[in-house]
C-alpha positions in Angstrom: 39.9 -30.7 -15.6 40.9 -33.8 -13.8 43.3 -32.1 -11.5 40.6 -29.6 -10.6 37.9 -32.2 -9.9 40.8 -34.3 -7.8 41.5 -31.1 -5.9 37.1 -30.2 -5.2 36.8 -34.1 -3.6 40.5 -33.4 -1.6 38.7 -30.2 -0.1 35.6 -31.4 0.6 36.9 -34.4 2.2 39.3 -32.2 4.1 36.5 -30.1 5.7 34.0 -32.8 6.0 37.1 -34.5 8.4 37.2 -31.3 10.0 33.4 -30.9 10.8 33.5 -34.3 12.1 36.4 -34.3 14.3 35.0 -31.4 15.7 31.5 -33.2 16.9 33.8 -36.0 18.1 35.0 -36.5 21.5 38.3 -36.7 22.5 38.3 -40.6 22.1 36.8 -40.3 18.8 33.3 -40.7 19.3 30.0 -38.3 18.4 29.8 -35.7 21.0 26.3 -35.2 22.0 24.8 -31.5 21.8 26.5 -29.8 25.4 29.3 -32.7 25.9 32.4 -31.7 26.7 35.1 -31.8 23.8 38.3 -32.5 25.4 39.7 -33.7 28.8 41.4 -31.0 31.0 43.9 -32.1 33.6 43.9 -28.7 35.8 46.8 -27.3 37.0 47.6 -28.2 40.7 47.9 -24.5 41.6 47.3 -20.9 39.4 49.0 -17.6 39.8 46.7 -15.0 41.5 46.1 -13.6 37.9 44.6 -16.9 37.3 42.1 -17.5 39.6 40.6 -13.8 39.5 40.3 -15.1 35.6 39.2 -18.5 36.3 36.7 -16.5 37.7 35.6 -13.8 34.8 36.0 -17.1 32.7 33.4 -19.2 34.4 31.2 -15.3 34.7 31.7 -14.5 30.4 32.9 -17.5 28.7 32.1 -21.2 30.3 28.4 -20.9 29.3 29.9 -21.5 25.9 33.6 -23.0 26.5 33.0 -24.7 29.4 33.9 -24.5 32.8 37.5 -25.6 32.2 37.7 -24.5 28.6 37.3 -28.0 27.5 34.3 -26.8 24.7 30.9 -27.7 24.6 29.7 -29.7 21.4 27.7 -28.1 19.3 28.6 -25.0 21.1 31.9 -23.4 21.0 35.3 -25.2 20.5 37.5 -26.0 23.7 40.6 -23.6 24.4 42.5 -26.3 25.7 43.8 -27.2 22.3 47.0 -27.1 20.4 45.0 -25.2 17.6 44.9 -22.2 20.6 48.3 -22.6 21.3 50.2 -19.2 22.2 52.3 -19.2 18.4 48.8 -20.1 16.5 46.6 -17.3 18.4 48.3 -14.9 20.4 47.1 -13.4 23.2 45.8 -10.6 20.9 43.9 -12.9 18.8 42.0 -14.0 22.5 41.7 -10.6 23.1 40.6 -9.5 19.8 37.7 -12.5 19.6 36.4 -11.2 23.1 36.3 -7.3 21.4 35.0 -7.6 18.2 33.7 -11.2 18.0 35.6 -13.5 15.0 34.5 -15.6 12.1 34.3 -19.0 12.9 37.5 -20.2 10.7 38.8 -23.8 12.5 35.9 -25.7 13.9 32.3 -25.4 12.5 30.6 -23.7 15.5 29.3 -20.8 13.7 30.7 -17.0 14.4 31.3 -16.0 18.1 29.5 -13.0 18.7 31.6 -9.9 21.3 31.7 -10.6 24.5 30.6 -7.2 26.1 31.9 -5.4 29.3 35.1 -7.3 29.9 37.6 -4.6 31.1 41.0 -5.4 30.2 42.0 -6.8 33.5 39.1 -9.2 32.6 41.0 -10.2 29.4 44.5 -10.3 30.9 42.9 -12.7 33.3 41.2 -14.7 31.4 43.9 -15.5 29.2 46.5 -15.9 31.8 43.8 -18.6 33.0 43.5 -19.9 29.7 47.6 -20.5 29.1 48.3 -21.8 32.4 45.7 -24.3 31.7 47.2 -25.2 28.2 50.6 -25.2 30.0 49.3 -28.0 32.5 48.3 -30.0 29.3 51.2 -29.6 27.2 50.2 -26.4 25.0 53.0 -24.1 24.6 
């Protein structure tokens, strides 16, 4: 019983940590509602692929993720993160969320809904975007 019990307080500990870090700032602080989550340092150049999907990012996803992917609290998570890096969520698993929408599963945001009428050029794009921008923040 008492292993049990030690291992209810360890979980709920371990997700109330989570739920807080992720209406923190990057320094540690409470994000306010909208705030951006992380500090981006952009790339001093992108690929071609890149800019067209800077630019079906800022169309379909910065509303959320903001304009860099940095996040938005109380909104979506920021992409810029080592918890989005390539060998955690493939480029499927971007491509997937955009499809069919996912489950929220790492931050406590709440489901992401599809994201309709991005072609797959879109997606390429976008993620191409998305990793060279990890890349220039030391995501790999």
């Amino acid at each position: 019983m008492r292993t049990v019990l030690v291992a209810v307080i360890a979980a709920i500990a371990t997700g109330g940590a989570w739920w807080l870090w992720g209406q923190s700032d990057d320094a540690g602080r409470p994000a306010e509602e909208g705030q951006a989550l992380a500090v981006v340092t952009m790339p001093a150049t992108l690929s071609p692929e890149a800019e067209v999907g800077q630019q079906a990012f800022a169309v379909n996803c910065a509303s959320c993720h903001g304009t860099n992917a940095e996040g938005r609290a109380g909104t979506a998570p920021p992409l810029i993160h080592k918890i989005y890096e390539p060998g955690h969520h493939s480029d499927m698993a971007f491509v997937l969320a955009a499809r069919n929408g996912v489950r929220a599963h790492h931050w406590p945001f709440g489901n992401m809904a599809p994201v309709p009428g991005l072609t797959d050029a879109d997606l390429g794009g976008i993620i191409r975007f998305v990793r060279e921008v990890q890349v220039a923040n030391g995501i790999r």
